[in-house]
Every structure is written in C-alpha cells, then in structure tokens.
C-alpha positions in Angstrom: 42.8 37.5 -108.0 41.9 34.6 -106.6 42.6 31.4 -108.1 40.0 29.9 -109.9 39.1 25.7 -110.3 35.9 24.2 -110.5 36.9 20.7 -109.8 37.1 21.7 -106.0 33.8 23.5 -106.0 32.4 20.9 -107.6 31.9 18.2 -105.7 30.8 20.3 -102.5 27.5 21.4 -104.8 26.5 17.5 -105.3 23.8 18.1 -102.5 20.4 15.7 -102.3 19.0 19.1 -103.4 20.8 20.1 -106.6 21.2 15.9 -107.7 17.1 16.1 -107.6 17.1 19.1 -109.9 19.7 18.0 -112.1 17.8 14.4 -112.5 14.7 16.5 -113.3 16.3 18.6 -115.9 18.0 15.7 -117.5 14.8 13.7 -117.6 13.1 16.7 -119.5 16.2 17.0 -121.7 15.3 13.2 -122.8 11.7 14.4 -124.2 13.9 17.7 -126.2 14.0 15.9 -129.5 10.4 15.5 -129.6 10.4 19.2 -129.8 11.0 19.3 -133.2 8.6 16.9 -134.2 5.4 18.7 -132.8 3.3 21.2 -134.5 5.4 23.1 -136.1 3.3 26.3 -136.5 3.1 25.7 -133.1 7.0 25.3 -132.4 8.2 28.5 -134.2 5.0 30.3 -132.0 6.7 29.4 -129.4 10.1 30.2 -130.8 9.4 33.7 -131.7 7.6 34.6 -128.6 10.5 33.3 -127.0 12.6 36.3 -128.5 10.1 38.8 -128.0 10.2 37.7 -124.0 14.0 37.5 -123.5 14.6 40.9 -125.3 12.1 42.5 -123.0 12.5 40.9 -120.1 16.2 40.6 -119.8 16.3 44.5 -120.7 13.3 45.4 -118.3 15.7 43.5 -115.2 18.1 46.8 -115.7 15.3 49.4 -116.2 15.3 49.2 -119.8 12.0 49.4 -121.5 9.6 50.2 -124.1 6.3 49.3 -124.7 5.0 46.0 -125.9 4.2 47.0 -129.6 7.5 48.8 -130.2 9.1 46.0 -128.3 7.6 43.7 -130.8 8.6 45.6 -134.2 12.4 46.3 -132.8 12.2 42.3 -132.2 10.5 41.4 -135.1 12.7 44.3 -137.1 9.9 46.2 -138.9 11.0 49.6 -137.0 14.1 51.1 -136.1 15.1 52.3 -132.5 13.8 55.9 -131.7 15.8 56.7 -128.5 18.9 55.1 -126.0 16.6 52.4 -124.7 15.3 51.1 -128.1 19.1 51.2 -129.3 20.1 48.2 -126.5 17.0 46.9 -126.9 18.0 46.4 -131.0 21.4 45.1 -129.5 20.4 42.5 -127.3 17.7 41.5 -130.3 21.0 41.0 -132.5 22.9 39.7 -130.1 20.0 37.0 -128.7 20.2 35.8 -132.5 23.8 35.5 -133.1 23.4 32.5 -130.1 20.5 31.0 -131.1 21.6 30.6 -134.8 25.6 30.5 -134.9 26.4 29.0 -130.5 28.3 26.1 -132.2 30.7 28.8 -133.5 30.7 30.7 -130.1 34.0 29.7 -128.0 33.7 30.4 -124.6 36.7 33.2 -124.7 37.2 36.7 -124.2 37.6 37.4 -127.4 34.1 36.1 -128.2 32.3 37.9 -124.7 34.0 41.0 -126.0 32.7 40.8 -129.8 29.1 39.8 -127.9 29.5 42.9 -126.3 30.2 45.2 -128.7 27.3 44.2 -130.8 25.3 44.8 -127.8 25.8 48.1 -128.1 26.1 48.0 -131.7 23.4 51.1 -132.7 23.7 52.7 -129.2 26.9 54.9 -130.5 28.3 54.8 -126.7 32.1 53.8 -127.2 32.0 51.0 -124.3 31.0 48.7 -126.3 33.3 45.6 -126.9 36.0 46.7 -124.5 36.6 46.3 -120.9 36.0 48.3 -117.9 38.3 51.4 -117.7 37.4 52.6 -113.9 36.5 50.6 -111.3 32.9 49.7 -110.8 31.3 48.6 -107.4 27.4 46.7 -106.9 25.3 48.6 -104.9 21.7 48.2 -103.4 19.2 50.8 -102.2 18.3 50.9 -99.0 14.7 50.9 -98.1 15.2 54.5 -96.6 16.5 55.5 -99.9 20.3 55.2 -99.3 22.6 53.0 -101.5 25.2 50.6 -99.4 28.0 48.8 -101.3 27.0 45.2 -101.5 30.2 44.0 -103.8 33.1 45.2 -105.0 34.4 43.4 -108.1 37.6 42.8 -109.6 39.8 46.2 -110.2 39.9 47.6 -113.9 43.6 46.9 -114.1 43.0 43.0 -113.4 39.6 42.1 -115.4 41.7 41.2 -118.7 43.6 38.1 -116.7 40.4 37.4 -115.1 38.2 36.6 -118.2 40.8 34.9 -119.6 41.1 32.4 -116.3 37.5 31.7 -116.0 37.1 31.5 -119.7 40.5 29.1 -119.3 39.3 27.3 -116.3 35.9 26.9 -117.5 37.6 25.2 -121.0 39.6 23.0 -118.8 36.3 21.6 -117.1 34.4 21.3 -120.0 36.4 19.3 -121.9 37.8 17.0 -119.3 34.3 15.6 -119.1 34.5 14.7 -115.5 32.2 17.6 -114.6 28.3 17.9 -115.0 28.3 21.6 -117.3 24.7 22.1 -115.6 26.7 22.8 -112.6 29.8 24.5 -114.4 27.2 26.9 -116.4 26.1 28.8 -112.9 29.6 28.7 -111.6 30.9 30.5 -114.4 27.9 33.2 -114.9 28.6 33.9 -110.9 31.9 34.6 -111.6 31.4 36.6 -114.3 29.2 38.8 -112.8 32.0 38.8 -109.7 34.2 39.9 -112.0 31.7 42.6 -113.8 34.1 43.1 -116.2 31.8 46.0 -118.6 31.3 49.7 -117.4 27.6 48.5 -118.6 25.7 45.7 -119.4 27.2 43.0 -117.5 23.8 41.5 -115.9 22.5 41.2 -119.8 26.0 39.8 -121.1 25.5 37.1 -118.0 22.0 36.0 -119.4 23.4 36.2 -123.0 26.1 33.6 -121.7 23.6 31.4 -119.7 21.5 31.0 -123.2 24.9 30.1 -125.1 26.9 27.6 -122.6 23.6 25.9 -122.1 23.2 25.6 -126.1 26.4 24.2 -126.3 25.9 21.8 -123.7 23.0 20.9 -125.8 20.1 22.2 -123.8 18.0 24.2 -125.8 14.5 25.2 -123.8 15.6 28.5 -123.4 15.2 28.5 -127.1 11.8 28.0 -126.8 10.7 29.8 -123.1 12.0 32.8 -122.1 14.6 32.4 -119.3 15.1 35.9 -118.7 11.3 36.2 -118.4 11.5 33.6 -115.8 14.4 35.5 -114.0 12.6 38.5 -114.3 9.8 37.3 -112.6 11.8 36.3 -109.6 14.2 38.9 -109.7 14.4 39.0 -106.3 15.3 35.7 -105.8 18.2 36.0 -108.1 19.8 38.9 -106.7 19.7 37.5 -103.2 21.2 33.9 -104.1 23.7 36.4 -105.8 24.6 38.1 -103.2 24.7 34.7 -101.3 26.6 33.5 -103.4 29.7 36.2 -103.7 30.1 36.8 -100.1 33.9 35.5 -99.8 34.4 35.5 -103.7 38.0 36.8 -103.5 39.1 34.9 -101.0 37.8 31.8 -102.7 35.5 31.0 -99.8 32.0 31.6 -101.3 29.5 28.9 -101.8 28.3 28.5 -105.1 24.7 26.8 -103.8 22.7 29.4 -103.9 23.1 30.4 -107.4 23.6 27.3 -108.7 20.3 25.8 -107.1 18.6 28.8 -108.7 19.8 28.8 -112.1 18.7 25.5 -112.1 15.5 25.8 -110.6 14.8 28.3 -113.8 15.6 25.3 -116.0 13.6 23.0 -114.8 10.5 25.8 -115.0 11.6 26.3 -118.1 11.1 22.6 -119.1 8.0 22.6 -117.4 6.2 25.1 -119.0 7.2 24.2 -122.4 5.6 20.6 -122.4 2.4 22.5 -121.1 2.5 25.8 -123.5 3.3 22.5 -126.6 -0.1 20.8 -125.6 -2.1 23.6 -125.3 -1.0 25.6 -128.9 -0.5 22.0 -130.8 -4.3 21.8 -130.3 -5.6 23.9 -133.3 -9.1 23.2 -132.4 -9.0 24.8 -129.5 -10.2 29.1 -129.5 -8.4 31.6 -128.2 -10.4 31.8 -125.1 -10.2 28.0 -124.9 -6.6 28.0 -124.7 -6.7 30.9 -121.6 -9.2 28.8 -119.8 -7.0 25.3 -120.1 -3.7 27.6 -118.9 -5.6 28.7 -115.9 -7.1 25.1 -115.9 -3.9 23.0 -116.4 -1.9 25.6 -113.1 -1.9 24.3 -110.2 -2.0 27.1 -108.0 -3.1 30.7 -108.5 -1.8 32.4 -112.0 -1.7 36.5 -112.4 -2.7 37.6 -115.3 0.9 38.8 -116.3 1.5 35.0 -116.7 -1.3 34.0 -118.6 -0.3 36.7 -121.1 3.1 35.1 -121.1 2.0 31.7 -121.6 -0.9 33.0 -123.9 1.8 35.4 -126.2 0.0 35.7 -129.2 -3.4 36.3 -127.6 -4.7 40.1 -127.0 -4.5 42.0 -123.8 -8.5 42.4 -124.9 -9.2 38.9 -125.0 -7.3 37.6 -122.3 -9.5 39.9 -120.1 -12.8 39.1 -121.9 -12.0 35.3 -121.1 -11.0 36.0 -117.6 -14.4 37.7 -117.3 -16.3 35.3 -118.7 -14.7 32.6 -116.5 -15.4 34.2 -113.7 -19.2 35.1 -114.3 -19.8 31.6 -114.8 -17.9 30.4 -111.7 -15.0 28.4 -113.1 -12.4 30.2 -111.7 -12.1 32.0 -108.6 -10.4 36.0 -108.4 -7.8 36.3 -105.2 -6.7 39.5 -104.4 -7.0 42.7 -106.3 -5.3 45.2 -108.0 -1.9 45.2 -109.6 -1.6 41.6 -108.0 -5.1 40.0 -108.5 -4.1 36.3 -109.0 -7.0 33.4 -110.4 -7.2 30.4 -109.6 -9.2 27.2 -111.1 -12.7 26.5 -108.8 -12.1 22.6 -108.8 -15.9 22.4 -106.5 -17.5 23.2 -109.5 -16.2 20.2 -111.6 
C-alpha cells in the first residue's frame, strides 16, 4: 500500500479556492456558541429533525429506504424494524447517537470504526458486522446503456487491517501535531477510507458516520443541527464525481485530494448557512406554520423545490406545505418554474 502522510498533501490543497471556504466556515464556527443560547424549543427542533434527516438520507444514498412515518418512529424509537432495510436503518439510528452524545470518547482507531460498525448492523443479524472485508470488493458504476464498468479497485482483503491502522496512525499524527488545519485532514481521511473500503457493506455510511465524529471532535458541531447527509444526498452526484476525481492515482500516491476536499467543505459551509436561516425563522414563535413556508421561500435566493422546503420546514405537513404553496401562488407572491417531479418556486420580488 501506498504510504500515507498528510503533511505533503497538505499544503498543495491551500488553493485561493479552499482558503475562501475554510475562512467562511471558520467565521460561521465563531457565531456556534450562540447556538445554544437561542430558543431552545427551537434548538432541539432542529436537533431532532436533524436525526430524522441523516438516518434517512444517509441510508436513502445506498438504496435504503422506508417511508417517512416509519422512518420517524424507528428514529424516534416508538417501533421496531419490520424487514432488512428498517434493521440498518435502527443501526445507523444507534450508531448516529453514540457520536452525537459520547464523540469525546471516540478515538479515531480501528478498534473504534470496527465497534461503529458492528453496531451498525447491530439488529440486522448479518455476521459482517464489526469485522473487515473477507473477499475483495471493487466500486463500480452503471453505464447509461445498463452495463457496470469498474471505476475503482480498493485495497485487497489481505491488506485492509495495516491500512486502517495507517490512516487511523497518520491521521493521529496530524491531528495532534497541530500544524495542520483538521477541516482539511477530515476529507483527506474520509477519501481514503472509502479508497480503502475496508467493509463487505456499509462503507459509504461508515464514511458519513466518520465525517459527523472527526468534525465533532474538531469542535464543529452544525452537523448536529442540519443534516449533512441530507445535504450530500441532495448532490449525490456531485460527490461521487469529486470521488472518483479524487482516487484516480490513489495507490500510487498521485491523486489530488481537491476535489473532495473542496466538496466536503462546500457541504459545511451550506450547512452553516442554512442553520442561521432555519434559527430565525423557528425562534419566531409568532410566526404560523404557513408563515414560516412563505419566509423559507421568501428568505432563498434562487428557486427552492418543494423537497427543500419540506426539509427546511421538518415539522410542518406534507398537507400544509402544499396548501401554503397554493395559496402563495393564487395571490401572486411566488412564481411556479417547471413542473412535475422538479417544479421549483421562486419569490416574485415585482410584486413587492
């Protein structure tokens, strides 16, 4: 395997591009205490549609699903799993709360990926969890005739032990040294983990588990608060191609990190973004339900589906949010592009 050091890839990522998005991120980091402070009905609102997002979401991304009510009782634990999917689904549930209450007790070492693993997979019976790839595994891609190509072929079975344990080591070594932003070292390490794709299953959630708990222990928390899987979801196509752009060389340690790294980050900053807006708009507790849909579409600049406003809007109805939307656009103050699946709205400023 190649050999693995982040202090030489490090300063090749310090590009006018990524120093913009790191002085963004670290600007909204500045305004994370206040968090705490605001509404606090409103905070934990936040916080538990936040769980409910990143469960779904991060399980949709690898074809898991369910439907939105069971989705909520398996998050909020008032059912029990009924088939294969609802079983991983429960597991990444537990798992997603093992980071966000106990990260300061997570070490960044196998030992600790593998435990995260096997409670992954902790009511799915399946015997992979919490151990290491016994065959090897490949990525693939289908081809828009229908045929798969091999887009990446990761470390061998044999050799993804020593490899955790090097990144793991390497990552340790960064860390610590504190010469080294870990908003850089974060994506880095996700890319080679997923180069390594050291599970038969579930390494894409396992990478997303790990984003959420190096960035809490780095001491950024808005993933706490908005879903970053729902974020990566939404741009999953994005994200795969900066990961494929991002592994082509990986064993011959020739790969540039940029393109994942600039995305991951981009995510953050999103992240950040919509948090002070979604905080302004639910610490108003004067404001109706169909109030607070109008100032979301209001408040975007840009065209919003209506997938997003029921992201941003998580504890309004389906019913409501389409009432509102009808409403708005019977009396002219937002305009409908598109149609169908992808019918976007958009804010009509002429009528102000």
């Amino acid at each position: 395997m190649r050999e693995i050091d982040y202090k030489t890839y490090y300063l090749k990522l310090l590009t006018p591009e990524t120093v913009a998005l790191l002085v963004d991120i670290y600007e909204h980091k500045g305004k994370q205490a206040s968090y705490k402070d605001a509404d606090k009905a409103a905070v934990n609102e936040l916080i538990e549609l936040a769980k409910i997002q990143s469960t779904g979401a991060s399980n949709r991304i690898e074809g898991i699903i369910t439907t939105d009510d069971r989705l909520n009782k398996l998050v909020r634990e008032k059912t029990m799993p009924r088939d294969r999917s609802e079983q991983e689904i429960a597991g990444y549930r537990d798992v997603l709360k093992a980071v966000h209450e106990n990260h300061e007790y997570i070490p960044v070492k196998p030992g600790s990926i593998l435990q995260l693993h096997r409670d992954l997979y902790r009511y799915s019976g399946k015997s992979i969890g919490g151990t290491f790839k016994n065959s090897d595994n490949i990525i693939s891609e289908e081809l828009p005739d229908g045929t798969r190509r091999v887009r990446f072929e990761p470390v061998p079975a044999w050799a993804t032990p020593e490899a955790v344990e090097r990144i793991c080591a390497a990552y340790g070594d960064a860390a610590e040294s504190g010469e080294m932003d870990p908003l850089l070292l974060i994506p880095m390490f996700i890319l080679d983990f997923l180069c390594i794709h050291p599970f038969n299953d579930g390494n894409g959630r396992m990478s997303r588990i790990l984003t959420l708990l190096l960035l809490y222990r780095a001491g950024y928390e808005v993933g706490r608060y908005i879903s970053l899987e729902n974020l990566i979801n939404d741009s999953k196509e994005t994200y795969y191609e900066t990961l494929a752009e991002s592994s082509v060389g990986w064993h011959e340690g020739t790969n540039d990190y940029t393109p994942f790294v600039n995305y991951l980050l981009g995510i953050i900053v999103a992240a950040y973004r919509e948090l002070e807006q979604r905080l302004v708009i639910l610490s108003d507790r004067s404001m109706s339900k169909p109030d607070r849909v109008r100032e979301t579409i209001k408040s975007t600049l840009g065209p919003i589906t209506k997938a997003e406003i029921m992201r941003q809007c998580g504890d309004i109805s389906q019913v409501t949010v389409q009432r509102t939307l009808n409403d708005l656009l019977k009396n002219g103050d937002i305009l409908k592009i598109s149609g169908g699946r992808y019918t976007k709205y958009v804010w009509n400023h002429d009528k102000e």
